[in-house]
LODRENKOL-944003 format. One line per field, with one value per residue: chain; residue in three letters; x, y, z of N, C-alpha, C, O, CB in turn; residue number from 1. Coordinates in steps of 0.1 Angstrom, whole numbers. Glycine has a CB too. Layout:
// residues N
unit	A, ...
code	ALA, ...
nu	X, ...
nv	Y, ...
nw	Z, ...
cau	X, ...
cav	Y, ...
caw	Z, ...
cu	X, ...
cv	Y, ...
cw	Z, ...
ou	X, ...
ov	Y, ...
ow	Z, ...
cbu	X, ...
cbv	Y, ...
cbw	Z, ...
pos	NUM, ...
END
This chain:
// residues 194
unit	A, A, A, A, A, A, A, A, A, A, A, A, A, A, A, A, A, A, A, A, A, A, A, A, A, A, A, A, A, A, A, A, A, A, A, A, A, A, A, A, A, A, A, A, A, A, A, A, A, A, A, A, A, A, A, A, A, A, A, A, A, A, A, A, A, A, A, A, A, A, A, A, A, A, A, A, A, A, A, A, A, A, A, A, A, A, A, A, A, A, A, A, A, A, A, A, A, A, A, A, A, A, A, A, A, A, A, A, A, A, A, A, A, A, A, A, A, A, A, A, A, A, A, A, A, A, A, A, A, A, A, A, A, A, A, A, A, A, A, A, A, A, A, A, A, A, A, A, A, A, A, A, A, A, A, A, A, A, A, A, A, A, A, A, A, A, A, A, A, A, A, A, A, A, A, A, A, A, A, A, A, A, A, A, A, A, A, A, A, A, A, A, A, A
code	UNK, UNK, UNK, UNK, UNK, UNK, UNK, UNK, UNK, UNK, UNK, UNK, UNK, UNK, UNK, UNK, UNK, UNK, UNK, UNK, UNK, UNK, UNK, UNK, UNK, UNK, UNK, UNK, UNK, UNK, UNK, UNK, UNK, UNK, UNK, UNK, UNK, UNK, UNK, UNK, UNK, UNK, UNK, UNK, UNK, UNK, UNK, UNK, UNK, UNK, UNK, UNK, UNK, UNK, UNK, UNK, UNK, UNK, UNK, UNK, UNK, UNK, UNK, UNK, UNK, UNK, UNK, UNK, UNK, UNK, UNK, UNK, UNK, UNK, UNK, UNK, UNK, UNK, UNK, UNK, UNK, UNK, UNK, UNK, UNK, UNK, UNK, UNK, UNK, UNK, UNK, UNK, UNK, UNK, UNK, UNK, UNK, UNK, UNK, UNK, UNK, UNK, UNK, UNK, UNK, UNK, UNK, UNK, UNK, UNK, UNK, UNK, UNK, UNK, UNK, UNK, UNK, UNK, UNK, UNK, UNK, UNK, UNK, UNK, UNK, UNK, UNK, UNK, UNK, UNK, UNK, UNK, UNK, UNK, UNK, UNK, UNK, UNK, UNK, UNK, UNK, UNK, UNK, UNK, UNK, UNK, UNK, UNK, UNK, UNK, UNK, UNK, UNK, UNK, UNK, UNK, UNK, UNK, UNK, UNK, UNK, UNK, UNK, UNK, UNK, UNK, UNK, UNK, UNK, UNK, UNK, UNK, UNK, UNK, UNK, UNK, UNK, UNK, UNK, UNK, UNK, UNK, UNK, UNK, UNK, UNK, UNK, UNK, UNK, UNK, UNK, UNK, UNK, UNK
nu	344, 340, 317, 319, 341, 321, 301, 324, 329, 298, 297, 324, 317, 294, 299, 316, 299, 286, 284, 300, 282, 293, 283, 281, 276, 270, 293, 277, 289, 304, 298, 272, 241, 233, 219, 213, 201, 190, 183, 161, 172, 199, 210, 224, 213, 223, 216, 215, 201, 199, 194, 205, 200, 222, 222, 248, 256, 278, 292, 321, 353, 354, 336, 315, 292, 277, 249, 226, 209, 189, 174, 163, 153, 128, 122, 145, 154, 182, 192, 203, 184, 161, 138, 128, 134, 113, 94, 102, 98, 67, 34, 38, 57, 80, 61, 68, 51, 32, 46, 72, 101, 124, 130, 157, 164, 183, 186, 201, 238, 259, 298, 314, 338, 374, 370, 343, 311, 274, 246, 216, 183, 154, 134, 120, 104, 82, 59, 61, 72, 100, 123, 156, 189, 223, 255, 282, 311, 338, 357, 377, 396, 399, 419, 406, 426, 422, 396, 403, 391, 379, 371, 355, 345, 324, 310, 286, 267, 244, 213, 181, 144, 123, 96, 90, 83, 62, 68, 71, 48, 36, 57, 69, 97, 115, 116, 122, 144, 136, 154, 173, 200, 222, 242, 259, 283, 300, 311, 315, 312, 321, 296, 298, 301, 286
nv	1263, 1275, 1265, 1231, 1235, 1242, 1225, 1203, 1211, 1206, 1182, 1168, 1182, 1168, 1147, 1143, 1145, 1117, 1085, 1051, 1024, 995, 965, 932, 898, 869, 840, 810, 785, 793, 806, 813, 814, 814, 802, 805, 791, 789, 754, 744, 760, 752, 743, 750, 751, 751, 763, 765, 787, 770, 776, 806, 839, 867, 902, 924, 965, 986, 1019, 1026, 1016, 1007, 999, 1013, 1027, 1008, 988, 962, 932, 906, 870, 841, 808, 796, 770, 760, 754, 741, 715, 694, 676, 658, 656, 674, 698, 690, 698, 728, 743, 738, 749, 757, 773, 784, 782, 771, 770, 792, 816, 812, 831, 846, 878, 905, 936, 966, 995, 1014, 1023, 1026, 1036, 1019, 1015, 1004, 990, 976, 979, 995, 977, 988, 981, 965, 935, 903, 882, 855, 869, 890, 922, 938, 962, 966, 961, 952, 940, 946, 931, 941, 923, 924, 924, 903, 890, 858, 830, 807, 814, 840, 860, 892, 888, 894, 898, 893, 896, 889, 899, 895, 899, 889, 886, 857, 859, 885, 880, 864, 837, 804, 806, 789, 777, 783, 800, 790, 764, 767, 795, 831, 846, 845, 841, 854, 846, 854, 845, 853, 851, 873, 882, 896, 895, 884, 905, 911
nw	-210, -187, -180, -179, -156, -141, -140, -127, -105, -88, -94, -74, -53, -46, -44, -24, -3, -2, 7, 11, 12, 27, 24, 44, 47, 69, 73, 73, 81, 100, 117, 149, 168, 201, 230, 267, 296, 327, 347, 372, 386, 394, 373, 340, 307, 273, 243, 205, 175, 145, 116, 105, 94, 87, 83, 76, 77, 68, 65, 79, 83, 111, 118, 131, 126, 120, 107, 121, 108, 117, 109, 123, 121, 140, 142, 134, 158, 186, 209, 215, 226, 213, 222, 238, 219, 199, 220, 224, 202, 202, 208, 235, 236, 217, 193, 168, 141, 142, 139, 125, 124, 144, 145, 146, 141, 139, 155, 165, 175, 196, 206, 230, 244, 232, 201, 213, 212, 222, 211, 199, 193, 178, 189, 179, 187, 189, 183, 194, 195, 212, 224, 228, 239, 236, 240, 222, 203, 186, 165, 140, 113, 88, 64, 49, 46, 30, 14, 1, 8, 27, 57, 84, 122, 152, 181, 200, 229, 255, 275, 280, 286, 286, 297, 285, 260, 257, 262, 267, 290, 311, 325, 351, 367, 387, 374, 347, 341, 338, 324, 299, 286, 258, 233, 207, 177, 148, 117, 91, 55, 26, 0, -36, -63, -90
cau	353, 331, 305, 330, 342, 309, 300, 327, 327, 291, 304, 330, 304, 285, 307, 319, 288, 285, 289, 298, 280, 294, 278, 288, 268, 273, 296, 273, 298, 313, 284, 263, 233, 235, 213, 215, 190, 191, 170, 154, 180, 210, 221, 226, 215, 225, 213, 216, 194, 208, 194, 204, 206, 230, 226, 258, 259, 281, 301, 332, 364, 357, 321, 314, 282, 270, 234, 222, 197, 196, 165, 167, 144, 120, 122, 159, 164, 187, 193, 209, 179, 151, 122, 131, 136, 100, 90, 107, 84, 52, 28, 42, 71, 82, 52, 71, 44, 24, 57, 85, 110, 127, 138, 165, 167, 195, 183, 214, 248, 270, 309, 315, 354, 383, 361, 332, 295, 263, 241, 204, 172, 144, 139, 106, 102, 69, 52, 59, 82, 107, 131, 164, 203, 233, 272, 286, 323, 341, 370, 390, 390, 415, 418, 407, 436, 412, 388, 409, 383, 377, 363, 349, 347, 318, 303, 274, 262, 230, 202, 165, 140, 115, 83, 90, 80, 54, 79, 68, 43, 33, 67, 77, 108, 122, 119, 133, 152, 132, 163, 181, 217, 222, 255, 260, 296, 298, 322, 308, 321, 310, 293, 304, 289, 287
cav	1259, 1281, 1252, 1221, 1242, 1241, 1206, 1193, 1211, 1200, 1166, 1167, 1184, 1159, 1133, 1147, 1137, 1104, 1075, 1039, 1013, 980, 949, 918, 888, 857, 827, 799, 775, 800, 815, 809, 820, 807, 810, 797, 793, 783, 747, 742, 769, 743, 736, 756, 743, 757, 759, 775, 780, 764, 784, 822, 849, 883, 914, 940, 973, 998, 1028, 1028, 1002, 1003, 987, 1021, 1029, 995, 983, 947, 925, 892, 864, 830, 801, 793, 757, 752, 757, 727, 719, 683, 663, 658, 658, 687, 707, 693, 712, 743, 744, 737, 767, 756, 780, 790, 779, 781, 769, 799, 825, 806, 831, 850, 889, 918, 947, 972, 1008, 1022, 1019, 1036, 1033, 1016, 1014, 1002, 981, 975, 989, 989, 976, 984, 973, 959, 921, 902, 864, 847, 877, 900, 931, 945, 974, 956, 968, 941, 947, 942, 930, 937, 916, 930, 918, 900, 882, 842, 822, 797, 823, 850, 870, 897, 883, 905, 888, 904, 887, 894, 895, 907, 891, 893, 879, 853, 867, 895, 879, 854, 821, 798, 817, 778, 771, 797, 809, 781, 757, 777, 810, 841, 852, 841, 848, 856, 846, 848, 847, 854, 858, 881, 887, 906, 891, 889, 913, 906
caw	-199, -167, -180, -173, -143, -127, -136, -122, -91, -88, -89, -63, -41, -45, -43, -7, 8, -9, 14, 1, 22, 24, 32, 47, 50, 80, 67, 80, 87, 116, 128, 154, 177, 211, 241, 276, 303, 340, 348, 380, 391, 396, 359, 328, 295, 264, 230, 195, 163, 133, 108, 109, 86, 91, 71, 82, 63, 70, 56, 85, 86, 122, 118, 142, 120, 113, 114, 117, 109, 118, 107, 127, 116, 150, 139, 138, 176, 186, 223, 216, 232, 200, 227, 240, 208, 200, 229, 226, 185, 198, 211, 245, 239, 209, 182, 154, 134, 138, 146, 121, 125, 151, 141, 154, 135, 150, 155, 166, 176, 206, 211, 246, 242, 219, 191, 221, 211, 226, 201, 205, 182, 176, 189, 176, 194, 196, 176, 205, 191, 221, 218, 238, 244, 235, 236, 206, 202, 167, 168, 137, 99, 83, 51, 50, 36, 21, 3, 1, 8, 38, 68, 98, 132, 156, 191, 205, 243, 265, 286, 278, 297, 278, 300, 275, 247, 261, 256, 277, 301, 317, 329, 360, 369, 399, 363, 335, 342, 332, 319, 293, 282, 244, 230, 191, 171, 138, 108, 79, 43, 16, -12, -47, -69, -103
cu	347, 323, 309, 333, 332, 304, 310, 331, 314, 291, 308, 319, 294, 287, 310, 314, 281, 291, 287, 291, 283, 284, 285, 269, 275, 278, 286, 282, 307, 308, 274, 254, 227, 224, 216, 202, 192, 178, 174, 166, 196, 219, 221, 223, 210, 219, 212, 203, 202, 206, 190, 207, 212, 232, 242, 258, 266, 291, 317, 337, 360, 339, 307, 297, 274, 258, 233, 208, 198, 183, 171, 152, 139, 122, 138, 164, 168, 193, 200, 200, 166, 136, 124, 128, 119, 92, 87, 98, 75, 48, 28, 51, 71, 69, 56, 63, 35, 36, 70, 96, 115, 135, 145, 167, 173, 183, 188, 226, 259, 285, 311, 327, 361, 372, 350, 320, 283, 252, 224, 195, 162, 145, 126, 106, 89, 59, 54, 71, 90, 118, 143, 181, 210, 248, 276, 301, 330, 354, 382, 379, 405, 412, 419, 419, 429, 405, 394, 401, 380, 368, 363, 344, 339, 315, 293, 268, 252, 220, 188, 158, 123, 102, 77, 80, 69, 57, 81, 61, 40, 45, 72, 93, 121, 122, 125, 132, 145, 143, 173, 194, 220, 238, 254, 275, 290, 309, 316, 321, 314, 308, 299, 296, 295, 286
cv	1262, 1263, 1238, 1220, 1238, 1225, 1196, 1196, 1207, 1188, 1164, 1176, 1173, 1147, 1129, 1142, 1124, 1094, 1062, 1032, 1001, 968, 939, 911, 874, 843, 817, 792, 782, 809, 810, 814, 811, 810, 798, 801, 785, 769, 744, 751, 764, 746, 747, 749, 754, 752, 765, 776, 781, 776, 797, 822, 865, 890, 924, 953, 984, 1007, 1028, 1015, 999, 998, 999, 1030, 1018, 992, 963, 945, 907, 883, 846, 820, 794, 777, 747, 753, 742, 727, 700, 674, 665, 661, 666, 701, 706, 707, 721, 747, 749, 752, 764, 768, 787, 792, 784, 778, 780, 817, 816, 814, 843, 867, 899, 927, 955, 990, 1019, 1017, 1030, 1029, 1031, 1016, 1010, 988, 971, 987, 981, 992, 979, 984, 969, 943, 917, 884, 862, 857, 885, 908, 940, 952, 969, 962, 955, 947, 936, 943, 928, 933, 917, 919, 916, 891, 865, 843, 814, 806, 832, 862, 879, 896, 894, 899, 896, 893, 895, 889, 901, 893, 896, 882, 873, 854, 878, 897, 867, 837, 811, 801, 805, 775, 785, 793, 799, 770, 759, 787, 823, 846, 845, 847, 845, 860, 842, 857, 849, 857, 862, 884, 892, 896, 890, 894, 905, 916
cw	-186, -169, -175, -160, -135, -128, -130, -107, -84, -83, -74, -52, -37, -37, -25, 3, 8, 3, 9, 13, 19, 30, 28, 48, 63, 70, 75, 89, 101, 119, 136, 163, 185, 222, 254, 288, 318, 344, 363, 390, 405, 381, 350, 317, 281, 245, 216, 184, 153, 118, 106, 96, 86, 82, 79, 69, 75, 61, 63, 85, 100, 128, 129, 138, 114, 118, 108, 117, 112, 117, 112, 125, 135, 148, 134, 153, 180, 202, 227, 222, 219, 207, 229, 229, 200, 209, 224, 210, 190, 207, 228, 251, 224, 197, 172, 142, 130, 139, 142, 123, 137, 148, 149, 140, 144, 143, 160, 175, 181, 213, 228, 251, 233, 208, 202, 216, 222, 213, 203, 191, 184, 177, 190, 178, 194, 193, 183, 199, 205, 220, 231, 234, 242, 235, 226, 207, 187, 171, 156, 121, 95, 67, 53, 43, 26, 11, -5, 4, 23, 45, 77, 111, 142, 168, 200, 218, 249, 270, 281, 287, 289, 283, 291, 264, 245, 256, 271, 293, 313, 323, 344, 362, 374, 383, 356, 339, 334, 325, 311, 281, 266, 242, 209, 185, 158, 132, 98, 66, 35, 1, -28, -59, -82, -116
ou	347, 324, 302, 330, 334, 305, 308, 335, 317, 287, 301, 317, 289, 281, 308, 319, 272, 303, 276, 294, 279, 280, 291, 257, 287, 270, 288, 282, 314, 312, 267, 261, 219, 219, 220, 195, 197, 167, 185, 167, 201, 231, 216, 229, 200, 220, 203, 195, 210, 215, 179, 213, 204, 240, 240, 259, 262, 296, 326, 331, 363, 334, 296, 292, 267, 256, 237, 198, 206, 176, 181, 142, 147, 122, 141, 175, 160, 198, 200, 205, 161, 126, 120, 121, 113, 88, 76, 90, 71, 56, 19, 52, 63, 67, 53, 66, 31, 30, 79, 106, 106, 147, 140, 172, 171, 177, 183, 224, 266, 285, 309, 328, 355, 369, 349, 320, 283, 250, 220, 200, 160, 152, 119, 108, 83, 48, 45, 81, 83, 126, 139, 182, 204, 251, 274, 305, 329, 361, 393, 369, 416, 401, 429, 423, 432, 409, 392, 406, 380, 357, 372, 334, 343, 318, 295, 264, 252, 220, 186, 163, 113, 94, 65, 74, 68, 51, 88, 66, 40, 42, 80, 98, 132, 133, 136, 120, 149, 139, 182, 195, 221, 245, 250, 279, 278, 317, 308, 333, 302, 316, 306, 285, 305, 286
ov	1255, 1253, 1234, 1210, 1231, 1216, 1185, 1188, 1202, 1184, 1161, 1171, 1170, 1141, 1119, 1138, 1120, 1096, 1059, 1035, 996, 966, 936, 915, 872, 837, 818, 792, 777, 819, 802, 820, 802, 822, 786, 811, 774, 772, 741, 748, 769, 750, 756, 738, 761, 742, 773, 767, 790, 781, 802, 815, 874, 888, 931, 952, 989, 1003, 1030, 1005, 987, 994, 995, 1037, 1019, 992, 956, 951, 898, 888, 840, 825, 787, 772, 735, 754, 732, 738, 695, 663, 677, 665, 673, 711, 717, 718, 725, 757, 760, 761, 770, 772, 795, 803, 795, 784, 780, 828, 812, 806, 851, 866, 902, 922, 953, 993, 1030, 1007, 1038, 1020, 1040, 1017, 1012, 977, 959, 999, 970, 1003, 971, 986, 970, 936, 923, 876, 869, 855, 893, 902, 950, 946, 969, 966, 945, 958, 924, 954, 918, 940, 913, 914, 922, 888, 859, 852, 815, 806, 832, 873, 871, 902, 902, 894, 908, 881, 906, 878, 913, 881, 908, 872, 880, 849, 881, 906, 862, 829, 812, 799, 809, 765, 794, 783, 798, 767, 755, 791, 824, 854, 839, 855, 833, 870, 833, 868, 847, 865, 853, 888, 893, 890, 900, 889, 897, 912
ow	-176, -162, -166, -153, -125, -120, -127, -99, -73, -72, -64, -41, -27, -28, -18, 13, 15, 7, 5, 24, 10, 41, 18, 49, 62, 63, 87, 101, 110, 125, 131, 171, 182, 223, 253, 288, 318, 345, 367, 402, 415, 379, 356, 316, 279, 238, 218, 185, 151, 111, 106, 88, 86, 73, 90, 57, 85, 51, 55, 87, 103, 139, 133, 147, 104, 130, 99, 122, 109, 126, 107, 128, 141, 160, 132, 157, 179, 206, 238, 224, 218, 201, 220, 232, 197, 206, 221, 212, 187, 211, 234, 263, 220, 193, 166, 132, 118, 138, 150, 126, 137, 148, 159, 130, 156, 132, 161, 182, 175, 221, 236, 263, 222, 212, 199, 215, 227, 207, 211, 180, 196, 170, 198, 169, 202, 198, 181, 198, 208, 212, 243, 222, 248, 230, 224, 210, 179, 178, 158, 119, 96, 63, 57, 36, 14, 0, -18, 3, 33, 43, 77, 108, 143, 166, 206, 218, 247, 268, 279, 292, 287, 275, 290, 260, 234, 248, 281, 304, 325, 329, 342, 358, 369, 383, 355, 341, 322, 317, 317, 272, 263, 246, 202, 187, 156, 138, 94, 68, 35, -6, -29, -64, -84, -128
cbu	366, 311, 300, 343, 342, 293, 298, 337, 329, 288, 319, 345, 294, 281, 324, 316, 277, 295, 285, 314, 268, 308, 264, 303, 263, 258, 313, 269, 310, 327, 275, 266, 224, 249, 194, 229, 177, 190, 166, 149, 167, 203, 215, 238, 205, 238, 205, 230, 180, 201, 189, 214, 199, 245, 207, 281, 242, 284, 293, 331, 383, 365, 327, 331, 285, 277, 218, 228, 191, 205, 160, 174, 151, 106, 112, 170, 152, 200, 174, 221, 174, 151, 114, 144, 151, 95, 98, 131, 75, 42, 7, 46, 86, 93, 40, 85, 39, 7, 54, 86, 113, 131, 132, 183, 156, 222, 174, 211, 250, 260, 316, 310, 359, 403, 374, 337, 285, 259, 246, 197, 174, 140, 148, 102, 107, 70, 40, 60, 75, 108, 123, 159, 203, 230, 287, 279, 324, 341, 367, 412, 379, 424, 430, 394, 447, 398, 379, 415, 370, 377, 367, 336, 364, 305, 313, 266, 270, 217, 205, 159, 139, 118, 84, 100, 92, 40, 101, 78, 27, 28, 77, 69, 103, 112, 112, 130, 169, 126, 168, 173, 231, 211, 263, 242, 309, 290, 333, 300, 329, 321, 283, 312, 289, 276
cbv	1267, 1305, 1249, 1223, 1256, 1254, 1196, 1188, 1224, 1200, 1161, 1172, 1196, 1156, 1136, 1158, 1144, 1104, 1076, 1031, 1012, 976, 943, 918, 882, 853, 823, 791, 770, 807, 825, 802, 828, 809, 814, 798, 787, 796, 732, 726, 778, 726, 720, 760, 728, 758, 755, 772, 786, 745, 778, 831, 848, 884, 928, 934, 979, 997, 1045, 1035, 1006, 1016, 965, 1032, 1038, 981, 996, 936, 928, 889, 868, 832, 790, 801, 757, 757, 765, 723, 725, 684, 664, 641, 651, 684, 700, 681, 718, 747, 729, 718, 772, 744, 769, 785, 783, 779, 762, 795, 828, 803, 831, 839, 896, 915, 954, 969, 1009, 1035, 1013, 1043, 1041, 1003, 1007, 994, 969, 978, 988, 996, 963, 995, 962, 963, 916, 910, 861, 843, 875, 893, 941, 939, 994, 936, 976, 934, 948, 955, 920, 954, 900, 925, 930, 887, 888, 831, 813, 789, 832, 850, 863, 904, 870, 913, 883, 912, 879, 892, 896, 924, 896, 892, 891, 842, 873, 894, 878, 860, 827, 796, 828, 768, 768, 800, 821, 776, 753, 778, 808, 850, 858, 834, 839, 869, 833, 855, 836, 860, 851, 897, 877, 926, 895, 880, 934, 896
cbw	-201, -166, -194, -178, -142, -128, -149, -130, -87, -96, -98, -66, -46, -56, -53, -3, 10, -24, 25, -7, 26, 29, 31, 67, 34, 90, 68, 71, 74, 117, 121, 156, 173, 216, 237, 280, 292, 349, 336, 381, 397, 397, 349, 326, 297, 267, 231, 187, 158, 130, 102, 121, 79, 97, 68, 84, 50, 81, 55, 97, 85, 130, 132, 143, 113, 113, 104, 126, 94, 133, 90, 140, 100, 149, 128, 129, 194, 171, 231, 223, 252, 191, 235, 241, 198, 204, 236, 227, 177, 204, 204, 244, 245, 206, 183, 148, 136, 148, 164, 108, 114, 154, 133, 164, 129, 144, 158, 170, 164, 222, 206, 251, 249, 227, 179, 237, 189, 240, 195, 219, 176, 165, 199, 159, 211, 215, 172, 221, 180, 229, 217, 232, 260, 222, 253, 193, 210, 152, 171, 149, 87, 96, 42, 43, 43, 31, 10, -10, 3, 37, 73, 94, 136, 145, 201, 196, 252, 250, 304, 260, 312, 273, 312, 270, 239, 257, 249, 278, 296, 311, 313, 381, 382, 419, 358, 320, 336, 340, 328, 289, 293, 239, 241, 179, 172, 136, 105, 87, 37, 9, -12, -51, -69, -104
pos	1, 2, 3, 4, 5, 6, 7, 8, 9, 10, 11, 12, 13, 14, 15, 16, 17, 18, 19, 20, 21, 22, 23, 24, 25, 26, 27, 28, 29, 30, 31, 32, 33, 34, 35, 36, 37, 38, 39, 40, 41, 42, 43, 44, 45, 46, 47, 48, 49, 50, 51, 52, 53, 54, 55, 56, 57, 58, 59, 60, 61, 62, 63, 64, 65, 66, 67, 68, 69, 70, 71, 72, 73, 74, 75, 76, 77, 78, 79, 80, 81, 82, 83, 84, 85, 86, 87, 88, 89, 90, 91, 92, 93, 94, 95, 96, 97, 98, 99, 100, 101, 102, 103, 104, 105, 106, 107, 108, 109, 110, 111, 112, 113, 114, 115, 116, 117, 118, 119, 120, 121, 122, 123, 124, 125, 126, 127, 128, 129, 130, 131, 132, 133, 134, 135, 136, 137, 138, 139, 140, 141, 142, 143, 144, 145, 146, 147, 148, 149, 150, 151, 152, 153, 154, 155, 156, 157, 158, 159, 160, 161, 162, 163, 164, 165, 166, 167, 168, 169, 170, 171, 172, 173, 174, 175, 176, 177, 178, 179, 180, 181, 182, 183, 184, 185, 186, 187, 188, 189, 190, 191, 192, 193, 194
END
């Protein structure tokens, strides 16, 4: 019986400090990563890449310990004009031939207000790795009606500056905007285990 006793306090000791981590993953269909950029310092023109991928893992309902990852394919960036989007590929700017994908790894995560973080990480463009600050908006979790499954609703904002990461070093400033504005939504759900 002591023997029982102690294995199962053991346990529950154990257990105590046991944290579940969940992950979510990014529905495609309602996610997206946006960017915008100032031309000839008149206009705005905006543009996303098509093919992302979002790890979320965390252990809190309030997303308040969550890390990301996020993998965007250098060769889906879409900007609605086809010559253009050549462009932004070749080793003019992006080269995603030799630098296909675009990475953020999160390396931590500070409450800014009611479900507001500042998200900061690792951000790796054009082979260049830069350690970079985002506010992070968790917009709540609710249950799809269609899936039935639990969705998680997150938006993502901050500014980097593509001198950074040597993206486009031929083009100055009064042409395209050293600074470009990083907008990405997302809805995340958890996989189904099997």
């Amino acid at each position: 019986m002591k023997k029982l006793f102690l294995i199962l306090t053991a346990f529950v000791a154990l257990t105590a400090f046991t944290t579940i981590s969940t992950i979510w993953t990014n529905d495609d269909a309602h996610s997206q990563l946006g960017f915008t950029v100032t031309h000839l310092g008149i206009a705005d023109v905006s543009g996303t890449f098509n093919d992302i991928d979002v790890l979320v893992q965390s252990t809190q309902p309030d997303f308040s310990d969550a890390s990301f990852e996020l993998t965007a394919k250098a060769a889906s960036i879409d900007t609605r004009v086809e010559a253009r989007n050549n462009h932004l590929k070749s080793a003019d700017f992006f080269n995603a031939e030799k630098y296909p994908t675009l990475n953020f790894k999160s390396t931590g995560i500070k409450k800014a207000g009611k479900n507001k973080y500042k998200l900061s990480g690792d951000l790796t463009i054009h082979g260049v790795t830069k350690h970079v600050t985002f506010d992070l908006l968790y917009k709540g979790t609710v249950e799809n009606p269609m899936s039935k499954k639990q969705t998680a609703g997150f938006q993502l904002t901050g500014t980097i500056k593509r001198s950074d990461f040597n993206v486009g070093p031929g083009f100055p400033a009064a042409v395209i905007s050293d600074e470009v504005r990083i907008k990405a939504d997302g809805e995340f759900i958890q996989p189904e285990t099997k």
